[in-house]
N, CA and C atoms of all chains as a GROMACS GRO file, in nm:
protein
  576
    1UNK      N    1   0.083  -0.121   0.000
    1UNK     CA    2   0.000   0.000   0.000
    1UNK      C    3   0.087   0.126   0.000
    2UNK      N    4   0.209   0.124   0.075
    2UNK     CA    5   0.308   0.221   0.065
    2UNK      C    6   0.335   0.230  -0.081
    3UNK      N    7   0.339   0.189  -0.129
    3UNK     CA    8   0.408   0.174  -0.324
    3UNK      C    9   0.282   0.224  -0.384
    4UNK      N   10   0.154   0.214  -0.389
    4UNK     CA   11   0.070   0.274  -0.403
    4UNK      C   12   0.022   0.402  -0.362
    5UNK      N   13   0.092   0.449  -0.229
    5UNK     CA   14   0.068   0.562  -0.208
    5UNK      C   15   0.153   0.664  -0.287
    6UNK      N   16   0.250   0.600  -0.264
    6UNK     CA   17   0.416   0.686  -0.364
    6UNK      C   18   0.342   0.694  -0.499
    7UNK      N   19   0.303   0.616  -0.579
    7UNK     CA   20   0.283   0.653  -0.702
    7UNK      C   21   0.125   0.705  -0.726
    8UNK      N   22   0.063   0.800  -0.589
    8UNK     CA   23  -0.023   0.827  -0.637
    8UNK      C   24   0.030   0.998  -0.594
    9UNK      N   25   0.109   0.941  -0.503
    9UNK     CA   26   0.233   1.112  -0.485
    9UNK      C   27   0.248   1.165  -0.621
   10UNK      N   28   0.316   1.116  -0.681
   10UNK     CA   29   0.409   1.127  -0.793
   10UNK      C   30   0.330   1.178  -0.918
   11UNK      N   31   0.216   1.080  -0.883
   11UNK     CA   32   0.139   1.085  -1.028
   11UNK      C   33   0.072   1.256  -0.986
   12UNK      N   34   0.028   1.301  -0.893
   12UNK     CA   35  -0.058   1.402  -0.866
   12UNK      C   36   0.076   1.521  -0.876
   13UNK      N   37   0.155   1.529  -0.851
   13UNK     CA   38   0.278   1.590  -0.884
   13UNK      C   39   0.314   1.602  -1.006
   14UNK      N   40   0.324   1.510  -1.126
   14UNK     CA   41   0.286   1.543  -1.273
   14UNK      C   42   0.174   1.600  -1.300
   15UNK      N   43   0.064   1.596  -1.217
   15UNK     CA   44  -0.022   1.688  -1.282
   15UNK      C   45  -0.009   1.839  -1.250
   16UNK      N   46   0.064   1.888  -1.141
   16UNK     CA   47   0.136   1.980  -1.082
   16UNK      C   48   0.210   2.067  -1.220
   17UNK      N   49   0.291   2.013  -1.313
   17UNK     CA   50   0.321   1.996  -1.437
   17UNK      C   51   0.212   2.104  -1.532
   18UNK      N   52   0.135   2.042  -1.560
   18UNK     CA   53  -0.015   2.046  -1.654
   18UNK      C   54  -0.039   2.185  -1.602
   19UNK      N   55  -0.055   2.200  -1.490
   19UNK     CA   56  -0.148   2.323  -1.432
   19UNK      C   57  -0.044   2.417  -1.447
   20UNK      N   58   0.083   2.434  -1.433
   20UNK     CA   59   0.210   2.512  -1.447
   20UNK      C   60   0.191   2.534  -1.571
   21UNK      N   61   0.147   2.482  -1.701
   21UNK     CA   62   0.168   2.547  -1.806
   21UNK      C   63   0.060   2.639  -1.827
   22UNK      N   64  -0.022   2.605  -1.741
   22UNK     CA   65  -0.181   2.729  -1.816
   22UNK      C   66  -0.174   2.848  -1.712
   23UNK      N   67  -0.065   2.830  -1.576
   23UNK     CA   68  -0.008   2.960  -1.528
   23UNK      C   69   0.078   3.013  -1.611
   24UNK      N   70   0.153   2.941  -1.673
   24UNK     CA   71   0.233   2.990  -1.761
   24UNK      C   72   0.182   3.068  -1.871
   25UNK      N   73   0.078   2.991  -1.945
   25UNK     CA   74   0.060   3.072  -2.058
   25UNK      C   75  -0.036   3.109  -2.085
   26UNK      N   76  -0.143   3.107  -1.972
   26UNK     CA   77  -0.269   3.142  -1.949
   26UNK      C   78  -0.331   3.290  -2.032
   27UNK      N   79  -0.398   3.258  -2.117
   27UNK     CA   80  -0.418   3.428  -2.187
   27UNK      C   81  -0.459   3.515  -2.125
   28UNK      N   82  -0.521   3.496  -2.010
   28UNK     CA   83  -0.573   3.627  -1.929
   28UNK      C   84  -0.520   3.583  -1.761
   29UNK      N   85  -0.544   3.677  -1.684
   29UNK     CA   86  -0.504   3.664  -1.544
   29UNK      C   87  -0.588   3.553  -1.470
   30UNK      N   88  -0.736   3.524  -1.535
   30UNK     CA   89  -0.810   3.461  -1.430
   30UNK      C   90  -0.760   3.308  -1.474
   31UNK      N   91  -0.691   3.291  -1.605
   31UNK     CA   92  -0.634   3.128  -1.604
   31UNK      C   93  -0.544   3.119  -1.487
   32UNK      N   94  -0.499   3.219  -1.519
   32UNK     CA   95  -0.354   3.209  -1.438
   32UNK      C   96  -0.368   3.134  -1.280
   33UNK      N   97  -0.465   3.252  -1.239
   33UNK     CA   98  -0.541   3.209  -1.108
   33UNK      C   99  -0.605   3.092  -1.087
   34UNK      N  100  -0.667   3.079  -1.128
   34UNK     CA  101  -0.727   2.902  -1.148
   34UNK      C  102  -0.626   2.803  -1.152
   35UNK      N  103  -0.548   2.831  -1.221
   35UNK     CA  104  -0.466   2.713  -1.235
   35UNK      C  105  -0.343   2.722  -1.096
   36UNK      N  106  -0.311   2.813  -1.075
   36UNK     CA  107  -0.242   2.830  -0.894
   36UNK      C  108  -0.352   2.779  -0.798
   37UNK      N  109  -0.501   2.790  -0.812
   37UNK     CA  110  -0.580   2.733  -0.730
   37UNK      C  111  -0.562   2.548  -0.741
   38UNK      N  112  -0.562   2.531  -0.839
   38UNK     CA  113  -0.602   2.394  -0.910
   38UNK      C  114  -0.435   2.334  -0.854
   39UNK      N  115  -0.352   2.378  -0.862
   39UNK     CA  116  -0.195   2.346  -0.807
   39UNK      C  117  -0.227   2.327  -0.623
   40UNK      N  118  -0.274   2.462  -0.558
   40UNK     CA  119  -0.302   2.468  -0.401
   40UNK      C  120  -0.393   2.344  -0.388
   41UNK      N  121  -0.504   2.295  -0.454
   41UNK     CA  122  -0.579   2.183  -0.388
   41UNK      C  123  -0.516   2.048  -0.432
   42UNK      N  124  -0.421   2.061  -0.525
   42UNK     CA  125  -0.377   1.886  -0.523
   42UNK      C  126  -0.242   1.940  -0.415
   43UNK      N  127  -0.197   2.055  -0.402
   43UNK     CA  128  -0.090   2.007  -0.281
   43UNK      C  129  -0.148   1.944  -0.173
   44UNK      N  130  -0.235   1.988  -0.123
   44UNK     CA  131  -0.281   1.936  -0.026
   44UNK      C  132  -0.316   1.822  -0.014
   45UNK      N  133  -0.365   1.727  -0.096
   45UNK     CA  134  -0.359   1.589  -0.135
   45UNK      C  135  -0.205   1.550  -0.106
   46UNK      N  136  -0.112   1.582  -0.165
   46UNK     CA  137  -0.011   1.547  -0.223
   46UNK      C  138   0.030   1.554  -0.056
   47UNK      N  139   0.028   1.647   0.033
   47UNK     CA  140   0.081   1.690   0.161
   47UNK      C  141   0.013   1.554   0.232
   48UNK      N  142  -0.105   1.539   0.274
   48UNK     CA  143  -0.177   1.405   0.333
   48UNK      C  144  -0.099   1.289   0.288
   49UNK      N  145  -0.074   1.246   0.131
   49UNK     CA  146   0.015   1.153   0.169
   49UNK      C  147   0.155   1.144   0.142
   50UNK      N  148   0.215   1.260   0.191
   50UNK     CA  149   0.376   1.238   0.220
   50UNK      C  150   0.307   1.202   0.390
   51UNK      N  151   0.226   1.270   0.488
   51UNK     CA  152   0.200   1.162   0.608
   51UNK      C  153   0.226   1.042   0.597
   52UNK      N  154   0.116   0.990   0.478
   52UNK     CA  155   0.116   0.831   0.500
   52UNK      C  156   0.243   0.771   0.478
   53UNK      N  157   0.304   0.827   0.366
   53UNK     CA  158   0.465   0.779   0.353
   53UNK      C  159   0.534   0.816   0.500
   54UNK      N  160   0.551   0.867   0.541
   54UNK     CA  161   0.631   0.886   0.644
   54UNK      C  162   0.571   0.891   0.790
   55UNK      N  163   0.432   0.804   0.790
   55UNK     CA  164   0.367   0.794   0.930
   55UNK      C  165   0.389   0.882   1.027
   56UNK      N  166   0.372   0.986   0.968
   56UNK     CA  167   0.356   1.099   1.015
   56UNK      C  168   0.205   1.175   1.024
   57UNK      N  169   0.081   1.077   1.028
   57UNK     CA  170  -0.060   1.099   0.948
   57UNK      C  171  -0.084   1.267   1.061
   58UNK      N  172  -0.072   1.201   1.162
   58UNK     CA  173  -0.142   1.344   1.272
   58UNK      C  174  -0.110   1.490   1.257
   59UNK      N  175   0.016   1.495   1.204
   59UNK     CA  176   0.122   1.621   1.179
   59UNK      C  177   0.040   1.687   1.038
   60UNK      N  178   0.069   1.586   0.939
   60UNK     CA  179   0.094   1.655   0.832
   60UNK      C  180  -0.075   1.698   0.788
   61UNK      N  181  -0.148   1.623   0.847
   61UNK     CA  182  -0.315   1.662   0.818
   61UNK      C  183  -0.314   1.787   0.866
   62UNK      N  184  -0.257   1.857   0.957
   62UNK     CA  185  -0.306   1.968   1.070
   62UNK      C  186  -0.237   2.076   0.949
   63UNK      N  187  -0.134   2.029   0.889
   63UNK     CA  188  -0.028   2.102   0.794
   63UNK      C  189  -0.127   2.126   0.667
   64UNK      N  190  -0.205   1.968   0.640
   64UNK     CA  191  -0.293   2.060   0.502
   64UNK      C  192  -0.423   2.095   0.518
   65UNK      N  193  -0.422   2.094   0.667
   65UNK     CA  194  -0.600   2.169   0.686
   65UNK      C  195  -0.575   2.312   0.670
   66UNK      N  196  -0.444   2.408   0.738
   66UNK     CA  197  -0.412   2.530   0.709
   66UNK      C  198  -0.393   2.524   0.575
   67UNK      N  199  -0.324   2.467   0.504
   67UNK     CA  200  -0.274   2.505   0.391
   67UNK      C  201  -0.426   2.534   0.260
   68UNK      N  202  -0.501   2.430   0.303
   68UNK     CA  203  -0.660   2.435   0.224
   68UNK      C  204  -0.674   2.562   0.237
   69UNK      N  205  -0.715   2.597   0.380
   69UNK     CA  206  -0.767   2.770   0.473
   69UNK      C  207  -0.704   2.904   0.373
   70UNK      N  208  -0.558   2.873   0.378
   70UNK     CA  209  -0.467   2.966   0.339
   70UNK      C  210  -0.500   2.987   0.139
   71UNK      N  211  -0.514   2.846   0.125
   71UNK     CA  212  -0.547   2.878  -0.054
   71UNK      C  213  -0.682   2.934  -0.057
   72UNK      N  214  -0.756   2.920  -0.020
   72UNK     CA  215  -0.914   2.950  -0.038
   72UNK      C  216  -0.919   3.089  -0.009
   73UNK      N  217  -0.871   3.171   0.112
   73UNK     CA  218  -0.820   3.323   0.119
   73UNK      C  219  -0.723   3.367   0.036
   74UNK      N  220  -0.641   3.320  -0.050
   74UNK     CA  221  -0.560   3.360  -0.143
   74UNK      C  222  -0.650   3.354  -0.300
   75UNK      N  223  -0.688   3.272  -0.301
   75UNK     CA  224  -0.805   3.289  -0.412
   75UNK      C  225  -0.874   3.410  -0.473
   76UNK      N  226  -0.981   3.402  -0.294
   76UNK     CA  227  -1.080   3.478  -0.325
   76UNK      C  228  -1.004   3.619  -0.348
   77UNK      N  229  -0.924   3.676  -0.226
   77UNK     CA  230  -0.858   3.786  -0.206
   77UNK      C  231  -0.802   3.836  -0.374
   78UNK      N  232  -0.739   3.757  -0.450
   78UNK     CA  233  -0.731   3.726  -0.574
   78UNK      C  234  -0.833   3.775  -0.651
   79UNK      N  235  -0.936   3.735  -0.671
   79UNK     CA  236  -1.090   3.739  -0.740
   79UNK      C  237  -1.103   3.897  -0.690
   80UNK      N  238  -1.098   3.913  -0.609
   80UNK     CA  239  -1.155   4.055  -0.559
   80UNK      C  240  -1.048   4.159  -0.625
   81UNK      N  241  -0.949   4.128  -0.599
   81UNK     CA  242  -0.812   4.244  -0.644
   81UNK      C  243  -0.876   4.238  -0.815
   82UNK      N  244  -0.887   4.142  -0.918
   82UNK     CA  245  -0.863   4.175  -1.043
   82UNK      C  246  -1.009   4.230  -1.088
   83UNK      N  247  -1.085   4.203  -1.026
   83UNK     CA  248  -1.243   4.221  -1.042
   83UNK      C  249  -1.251   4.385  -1.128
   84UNK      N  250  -1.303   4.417  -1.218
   84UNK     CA  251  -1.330   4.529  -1.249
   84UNK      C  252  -1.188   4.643  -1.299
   85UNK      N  253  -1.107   4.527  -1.328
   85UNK     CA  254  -0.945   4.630  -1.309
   85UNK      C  255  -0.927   4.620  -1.475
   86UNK      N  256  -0.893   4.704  -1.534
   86UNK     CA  257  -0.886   4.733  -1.667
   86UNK      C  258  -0.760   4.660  -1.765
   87UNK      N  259  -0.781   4.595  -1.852
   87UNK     CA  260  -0.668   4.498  -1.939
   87UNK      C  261  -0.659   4.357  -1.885
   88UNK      N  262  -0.715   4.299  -1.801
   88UNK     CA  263  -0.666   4.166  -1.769
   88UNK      C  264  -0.760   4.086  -1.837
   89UNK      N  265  -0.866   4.092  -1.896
   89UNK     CA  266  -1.011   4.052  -1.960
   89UNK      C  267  -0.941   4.045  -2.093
   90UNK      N  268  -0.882  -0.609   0.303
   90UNK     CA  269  -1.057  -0.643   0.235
   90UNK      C  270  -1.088  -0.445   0.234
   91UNK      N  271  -1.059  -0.389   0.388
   91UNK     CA  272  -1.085  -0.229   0.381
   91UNK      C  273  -0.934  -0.146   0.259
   92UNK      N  274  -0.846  -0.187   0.309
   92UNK     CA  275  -0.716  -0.140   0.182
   92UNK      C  276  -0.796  -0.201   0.041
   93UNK      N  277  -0.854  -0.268   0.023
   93UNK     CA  278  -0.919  -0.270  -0.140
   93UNK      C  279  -1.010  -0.166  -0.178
   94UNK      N  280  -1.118  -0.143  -0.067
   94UNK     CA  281  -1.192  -0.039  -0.107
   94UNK      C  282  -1.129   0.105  -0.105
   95UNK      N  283  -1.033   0.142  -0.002
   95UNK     CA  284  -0.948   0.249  -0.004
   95UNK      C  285  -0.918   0.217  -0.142
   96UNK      N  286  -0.827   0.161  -0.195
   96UNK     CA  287  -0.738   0.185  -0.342
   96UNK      C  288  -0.840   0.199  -0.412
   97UNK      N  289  -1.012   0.116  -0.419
   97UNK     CA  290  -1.038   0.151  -0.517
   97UNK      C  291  -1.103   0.278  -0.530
   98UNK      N  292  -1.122   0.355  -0.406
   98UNK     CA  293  -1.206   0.510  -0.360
   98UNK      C  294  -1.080   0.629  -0.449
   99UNK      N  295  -0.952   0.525  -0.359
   99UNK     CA  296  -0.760   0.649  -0.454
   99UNK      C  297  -0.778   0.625  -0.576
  100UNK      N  298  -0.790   0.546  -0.666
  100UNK     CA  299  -0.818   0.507  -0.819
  100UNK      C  300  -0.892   0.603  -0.862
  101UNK      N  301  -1.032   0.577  -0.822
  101UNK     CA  302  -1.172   0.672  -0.897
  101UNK      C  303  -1.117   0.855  -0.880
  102UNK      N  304  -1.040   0.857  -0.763
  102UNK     CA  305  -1.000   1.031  -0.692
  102UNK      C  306  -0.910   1.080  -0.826
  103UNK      N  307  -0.779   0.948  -0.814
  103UNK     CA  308  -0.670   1.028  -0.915
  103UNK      C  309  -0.743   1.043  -1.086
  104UNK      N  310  -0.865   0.917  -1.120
  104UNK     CA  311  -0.876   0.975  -1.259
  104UNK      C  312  -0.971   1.097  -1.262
  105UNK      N  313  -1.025   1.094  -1.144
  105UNK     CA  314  -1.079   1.257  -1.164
  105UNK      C  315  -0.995   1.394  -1.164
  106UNK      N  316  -0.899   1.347  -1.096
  106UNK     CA  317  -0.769   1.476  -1.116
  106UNK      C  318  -0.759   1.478  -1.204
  107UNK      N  319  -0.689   1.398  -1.288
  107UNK     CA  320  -0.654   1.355  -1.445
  107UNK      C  321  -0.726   1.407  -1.561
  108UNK      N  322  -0.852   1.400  -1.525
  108UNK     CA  323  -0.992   1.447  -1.586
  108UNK      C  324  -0.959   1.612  -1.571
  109UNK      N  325  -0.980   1.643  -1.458
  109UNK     CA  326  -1.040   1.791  -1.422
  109UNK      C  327  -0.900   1.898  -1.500
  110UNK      N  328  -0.736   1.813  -1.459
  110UNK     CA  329  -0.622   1.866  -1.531
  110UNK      C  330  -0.620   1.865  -1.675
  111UNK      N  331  -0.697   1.794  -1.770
  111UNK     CA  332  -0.693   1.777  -1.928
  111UNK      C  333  -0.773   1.893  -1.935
  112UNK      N  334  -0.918   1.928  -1.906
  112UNK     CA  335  -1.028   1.984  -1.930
  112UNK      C  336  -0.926   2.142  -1.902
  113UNK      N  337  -0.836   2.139  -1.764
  113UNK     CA  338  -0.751   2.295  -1.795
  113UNK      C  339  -0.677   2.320  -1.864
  114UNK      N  340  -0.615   2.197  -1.924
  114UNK     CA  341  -0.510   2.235  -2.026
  114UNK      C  342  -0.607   2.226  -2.209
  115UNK      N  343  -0.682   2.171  -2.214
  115UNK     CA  344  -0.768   2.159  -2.320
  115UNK      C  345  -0.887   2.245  -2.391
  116UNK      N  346  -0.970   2.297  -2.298
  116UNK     CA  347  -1.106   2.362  -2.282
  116UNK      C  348  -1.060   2.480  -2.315
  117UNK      N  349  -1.125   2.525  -2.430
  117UNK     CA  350  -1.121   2.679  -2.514
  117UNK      C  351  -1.109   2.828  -2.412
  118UNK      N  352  -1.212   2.827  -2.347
  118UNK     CA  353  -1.132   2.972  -2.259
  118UNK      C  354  -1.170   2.947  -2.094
  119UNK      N  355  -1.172   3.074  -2.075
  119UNK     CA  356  -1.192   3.044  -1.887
  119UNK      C  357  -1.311   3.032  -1.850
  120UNK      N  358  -1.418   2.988  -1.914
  120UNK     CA  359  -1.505   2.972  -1.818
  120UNK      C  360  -1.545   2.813  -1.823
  121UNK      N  361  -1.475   2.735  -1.936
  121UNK     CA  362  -1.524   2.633  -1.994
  121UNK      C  363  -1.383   2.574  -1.863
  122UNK      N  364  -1.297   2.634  -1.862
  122UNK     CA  365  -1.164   2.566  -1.811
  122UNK      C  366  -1.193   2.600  -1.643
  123UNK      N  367  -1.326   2.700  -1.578
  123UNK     CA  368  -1.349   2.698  -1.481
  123UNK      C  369  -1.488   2.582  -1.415
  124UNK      N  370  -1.542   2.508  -1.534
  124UNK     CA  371  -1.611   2.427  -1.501
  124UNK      C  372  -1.540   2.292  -1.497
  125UNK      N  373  -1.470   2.281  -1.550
  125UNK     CA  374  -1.361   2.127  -1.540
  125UNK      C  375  -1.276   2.122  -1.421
  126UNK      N  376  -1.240   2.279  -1.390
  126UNK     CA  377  -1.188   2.297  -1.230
  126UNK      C  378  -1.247   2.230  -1.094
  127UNK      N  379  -1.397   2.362  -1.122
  127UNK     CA  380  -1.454   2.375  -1.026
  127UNK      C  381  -1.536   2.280  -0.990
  128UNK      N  382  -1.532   2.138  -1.098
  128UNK     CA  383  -1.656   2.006  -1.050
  128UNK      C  384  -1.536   1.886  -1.019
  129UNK      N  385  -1.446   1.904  -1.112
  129UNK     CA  386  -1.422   1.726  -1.099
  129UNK      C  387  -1.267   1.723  -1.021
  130UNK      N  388  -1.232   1.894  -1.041
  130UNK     CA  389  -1.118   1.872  -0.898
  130UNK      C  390  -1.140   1.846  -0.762
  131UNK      N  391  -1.288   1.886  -0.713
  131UNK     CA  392  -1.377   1.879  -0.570
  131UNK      C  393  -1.395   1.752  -0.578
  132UNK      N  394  -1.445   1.711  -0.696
  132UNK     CA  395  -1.523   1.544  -0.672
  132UNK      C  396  -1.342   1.425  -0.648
  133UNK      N  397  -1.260   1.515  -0.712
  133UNK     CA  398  -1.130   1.394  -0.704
  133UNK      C  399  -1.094   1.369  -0.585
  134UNK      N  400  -1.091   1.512  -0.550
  134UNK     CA  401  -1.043   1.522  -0.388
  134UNK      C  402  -1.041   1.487  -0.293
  135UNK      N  403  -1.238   1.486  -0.291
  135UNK     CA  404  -1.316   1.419  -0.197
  135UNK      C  405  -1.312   1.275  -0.181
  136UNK      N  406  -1.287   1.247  -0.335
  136UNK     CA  407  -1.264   1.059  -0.313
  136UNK      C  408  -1.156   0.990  -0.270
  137UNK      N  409  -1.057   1.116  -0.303
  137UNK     CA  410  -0.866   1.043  -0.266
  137UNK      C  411  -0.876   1.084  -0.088
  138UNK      N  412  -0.958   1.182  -0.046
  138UNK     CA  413  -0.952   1.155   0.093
  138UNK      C  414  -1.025   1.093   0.177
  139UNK      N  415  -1.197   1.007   0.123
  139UNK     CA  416  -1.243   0.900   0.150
  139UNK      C  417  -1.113   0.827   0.135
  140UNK      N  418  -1.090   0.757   0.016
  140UNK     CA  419  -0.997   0.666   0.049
  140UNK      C  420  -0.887   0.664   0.164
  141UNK      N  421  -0.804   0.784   0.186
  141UNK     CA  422  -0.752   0.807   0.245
  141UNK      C  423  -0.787   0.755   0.426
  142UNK      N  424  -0.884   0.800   0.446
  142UNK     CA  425  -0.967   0.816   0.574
  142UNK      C  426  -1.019   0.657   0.595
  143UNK      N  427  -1.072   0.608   0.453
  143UNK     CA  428  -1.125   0.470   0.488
  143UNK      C  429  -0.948   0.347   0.587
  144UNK      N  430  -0.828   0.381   0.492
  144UNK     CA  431  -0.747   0.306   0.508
  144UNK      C  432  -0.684   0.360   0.611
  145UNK      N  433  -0.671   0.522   0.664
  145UNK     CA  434  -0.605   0.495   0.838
  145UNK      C  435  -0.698   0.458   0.938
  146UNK      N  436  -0.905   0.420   0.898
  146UNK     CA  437  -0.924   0.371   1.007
  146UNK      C  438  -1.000   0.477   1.150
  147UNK      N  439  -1.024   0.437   1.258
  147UNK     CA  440  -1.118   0.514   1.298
  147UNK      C  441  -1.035   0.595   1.429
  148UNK      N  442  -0.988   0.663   1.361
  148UNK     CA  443  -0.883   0.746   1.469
  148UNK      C  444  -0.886   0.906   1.446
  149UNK      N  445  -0.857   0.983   1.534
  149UNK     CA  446  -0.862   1.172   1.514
  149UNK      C  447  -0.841   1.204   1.373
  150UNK      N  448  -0.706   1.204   1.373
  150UNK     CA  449  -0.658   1.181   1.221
  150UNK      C  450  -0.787   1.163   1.088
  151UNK      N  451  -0.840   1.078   1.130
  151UNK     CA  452  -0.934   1.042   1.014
  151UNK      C  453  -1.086   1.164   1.039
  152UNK      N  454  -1.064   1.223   1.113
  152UNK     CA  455  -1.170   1.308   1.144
  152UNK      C  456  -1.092   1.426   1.061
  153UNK      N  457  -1.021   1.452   1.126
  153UNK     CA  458  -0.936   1.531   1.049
  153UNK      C  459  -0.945   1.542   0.871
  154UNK      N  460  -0.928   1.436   0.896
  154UNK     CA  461  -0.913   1.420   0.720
  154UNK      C  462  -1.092   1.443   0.609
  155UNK      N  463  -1.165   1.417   0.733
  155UNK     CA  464  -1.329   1.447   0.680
  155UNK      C  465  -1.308   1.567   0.727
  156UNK      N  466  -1.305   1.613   0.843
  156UNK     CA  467  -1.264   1.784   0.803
  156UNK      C  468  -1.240   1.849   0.671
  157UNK      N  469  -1.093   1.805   0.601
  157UNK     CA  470  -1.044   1.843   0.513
  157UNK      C  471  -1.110   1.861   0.387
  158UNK      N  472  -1.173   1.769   0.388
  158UNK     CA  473  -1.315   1.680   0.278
  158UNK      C  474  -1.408   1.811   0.275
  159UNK      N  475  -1.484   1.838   0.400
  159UNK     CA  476  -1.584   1.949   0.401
  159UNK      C  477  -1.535   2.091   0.344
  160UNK      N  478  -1.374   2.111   0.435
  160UNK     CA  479  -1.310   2.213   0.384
  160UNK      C  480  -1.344   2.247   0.185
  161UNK      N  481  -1.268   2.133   0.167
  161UNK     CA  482  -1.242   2.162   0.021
  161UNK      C  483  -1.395   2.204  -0.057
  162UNK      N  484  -1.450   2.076  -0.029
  162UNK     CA  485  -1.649   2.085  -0.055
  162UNK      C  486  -1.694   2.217  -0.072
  163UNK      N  487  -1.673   2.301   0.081
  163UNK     CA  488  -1.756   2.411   0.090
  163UNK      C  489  -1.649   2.538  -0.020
  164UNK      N  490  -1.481   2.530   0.012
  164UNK     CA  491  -1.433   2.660  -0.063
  164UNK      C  492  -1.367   2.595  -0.236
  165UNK      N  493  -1.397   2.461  -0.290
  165UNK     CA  494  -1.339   2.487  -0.403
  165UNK      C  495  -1.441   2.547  -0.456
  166UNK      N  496  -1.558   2.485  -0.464
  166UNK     CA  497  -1.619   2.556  -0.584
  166UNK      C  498  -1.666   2.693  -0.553
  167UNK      N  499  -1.643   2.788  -0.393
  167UNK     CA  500  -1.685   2.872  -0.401
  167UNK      C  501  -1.592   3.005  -0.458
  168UNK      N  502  -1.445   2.890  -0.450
  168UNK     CA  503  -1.365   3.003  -0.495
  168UNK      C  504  -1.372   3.016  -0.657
  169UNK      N  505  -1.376   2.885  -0.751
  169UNK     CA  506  -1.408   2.907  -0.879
  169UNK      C  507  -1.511   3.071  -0.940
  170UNK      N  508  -1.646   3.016  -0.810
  170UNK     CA  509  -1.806   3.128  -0.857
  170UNK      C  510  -1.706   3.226  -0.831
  171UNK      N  511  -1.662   3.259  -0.730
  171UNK     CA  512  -1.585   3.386  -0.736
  171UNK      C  513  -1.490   3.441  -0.824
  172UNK      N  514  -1.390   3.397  -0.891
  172UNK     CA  515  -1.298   3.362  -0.974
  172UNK      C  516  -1.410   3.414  -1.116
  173UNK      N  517  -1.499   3.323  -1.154
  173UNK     CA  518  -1.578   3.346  -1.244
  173UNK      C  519  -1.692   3.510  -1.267
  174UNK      N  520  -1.688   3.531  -1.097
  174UNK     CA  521  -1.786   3.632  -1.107
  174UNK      C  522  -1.723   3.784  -1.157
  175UNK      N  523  -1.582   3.746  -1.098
  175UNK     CA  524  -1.451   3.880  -1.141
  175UNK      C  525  -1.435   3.895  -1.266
  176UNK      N  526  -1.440   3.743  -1.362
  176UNK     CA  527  -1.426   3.806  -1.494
  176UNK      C  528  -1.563   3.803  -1.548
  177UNK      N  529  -1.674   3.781  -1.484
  177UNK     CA  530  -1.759   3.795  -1.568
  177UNK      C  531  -1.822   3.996  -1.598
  178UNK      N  532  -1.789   4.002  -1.462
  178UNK     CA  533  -1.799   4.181  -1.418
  178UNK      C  534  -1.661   4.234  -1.477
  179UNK      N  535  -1.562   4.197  -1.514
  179UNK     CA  536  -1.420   4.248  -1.597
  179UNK      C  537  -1.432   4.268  -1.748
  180UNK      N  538  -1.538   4.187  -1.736
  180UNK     CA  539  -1.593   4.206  -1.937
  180UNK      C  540  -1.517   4.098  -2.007
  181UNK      N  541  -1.509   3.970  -1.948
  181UNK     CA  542  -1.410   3.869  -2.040
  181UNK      C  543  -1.536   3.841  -2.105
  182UNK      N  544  -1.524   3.824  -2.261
  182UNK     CA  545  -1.615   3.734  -2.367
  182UNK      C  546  -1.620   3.621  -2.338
  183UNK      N  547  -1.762   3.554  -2.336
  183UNK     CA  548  -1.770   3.365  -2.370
  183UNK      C  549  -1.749   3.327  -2.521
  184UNK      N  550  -1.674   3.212  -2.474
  184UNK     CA  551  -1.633   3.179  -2.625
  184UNK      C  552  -1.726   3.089  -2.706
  185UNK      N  553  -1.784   3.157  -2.824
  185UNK     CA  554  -1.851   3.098  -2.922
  185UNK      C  555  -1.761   3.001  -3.027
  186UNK      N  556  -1.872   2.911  -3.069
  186UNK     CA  557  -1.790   2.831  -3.194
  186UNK      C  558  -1.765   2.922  -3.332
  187UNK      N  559  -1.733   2.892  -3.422
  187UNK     CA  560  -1.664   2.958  -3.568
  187UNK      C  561  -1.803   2.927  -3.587
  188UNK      N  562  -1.849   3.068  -3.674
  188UNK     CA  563  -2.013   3.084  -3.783
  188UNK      C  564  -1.965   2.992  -3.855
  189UNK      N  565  -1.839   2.920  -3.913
  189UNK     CA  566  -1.818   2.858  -4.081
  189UNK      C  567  -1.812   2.682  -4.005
  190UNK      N  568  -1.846   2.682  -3.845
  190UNK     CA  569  -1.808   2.576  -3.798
  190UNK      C  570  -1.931   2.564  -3.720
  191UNK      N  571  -2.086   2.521  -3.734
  191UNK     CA  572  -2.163   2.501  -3.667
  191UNK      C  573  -2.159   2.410  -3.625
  192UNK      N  574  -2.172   2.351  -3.479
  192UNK     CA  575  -2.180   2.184  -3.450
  192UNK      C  576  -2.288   2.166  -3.358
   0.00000   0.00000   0.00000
């Protein structure tokens, strides 16, 4: 089950990949954003099981319950700043 | 016999990542690339941390981890509507198909 967890690490980490290019080349600002969102919710996956790899489960959950908190206020705070702001559309 | 249903709850989670990551790198503009986000990255999530939760079993930790579950539930898709509502008030165009390309 450990070998299964690693390669579901890994695999969610290539998709880490995918979402980096539509920050990258995202035609307007709100790809951009989305796709840093879409990166923040598989870390947090990705954070839960480096726990399980390293039986560390109690620690690292407490690590991606903030980290969820922290993307979801970076988001919105996000959404609000570009809202109505001229050239990013 | 419970590690089977976990892997198969992590299975169904990662091809919804897989899913929801093609639809951002694929899907014509942002609002089409904010519905592939905002449904099947929540639904992956939720299943890789059922699984998750089913295989450590009935301990804090696993409360924790349905915590995390609700977390995501209640702010992914609310951060998408939001996300969506900025450019919809920013004046981004929805993208139509080509007049010479009806489908």
């Amino acid at each position: 089950m450990s070998t299964f967890f690693l390669a579901l690490a890994v695999f969610i980490t290539l998709l880490f990949a995918a979402s980096l290019y539509r920050v990258l080349r995202g035609p307007t600002v709100f790809d951009r954003t989305i796709g840093a969102g879409l990166i923040g919710t598989n870390a947090i996956l990705v954070l839960v099981l480096i726990g399980f790899l390293y039986e560390r489960v109690d620690m690292f959950v407490d690590l991606a319950l903030a980290y969820g908190m922290l993307n979801f206020i970076g988001i919105v705070a996000l959404a609000k700043y570009f809202e109505r702001k001229e050239g990013n559309a | 016999m419970i590690a089977v249903i976990a892997a198969i709850f992590l299975f169904g989670g990662a091809v919804f990542l897989l899913v929801s990551c093609v639809g951002l790198l694929r899907l014509p503009d942002f609002y089409t690339r904010a519905h592939a986000v905002g449904k099947a990255e929540t639904l992956g999530s939720m299943l890789v941390l059922i699984g998750l939760a089913l295989y450590n079993g009935l301990t804090l930790s696993s409360a924790k981890l349905l915590l995390i579950l609700v977390i995501i539930a209640v702010t992914n898709p609310t951060a998408t509507h939001a996300l969506t509502r900025a450019a919809m008030r920013s004046g981004l165009k929805i993208w139509r198909a080509k007049e010479s390309n009806p489908a």
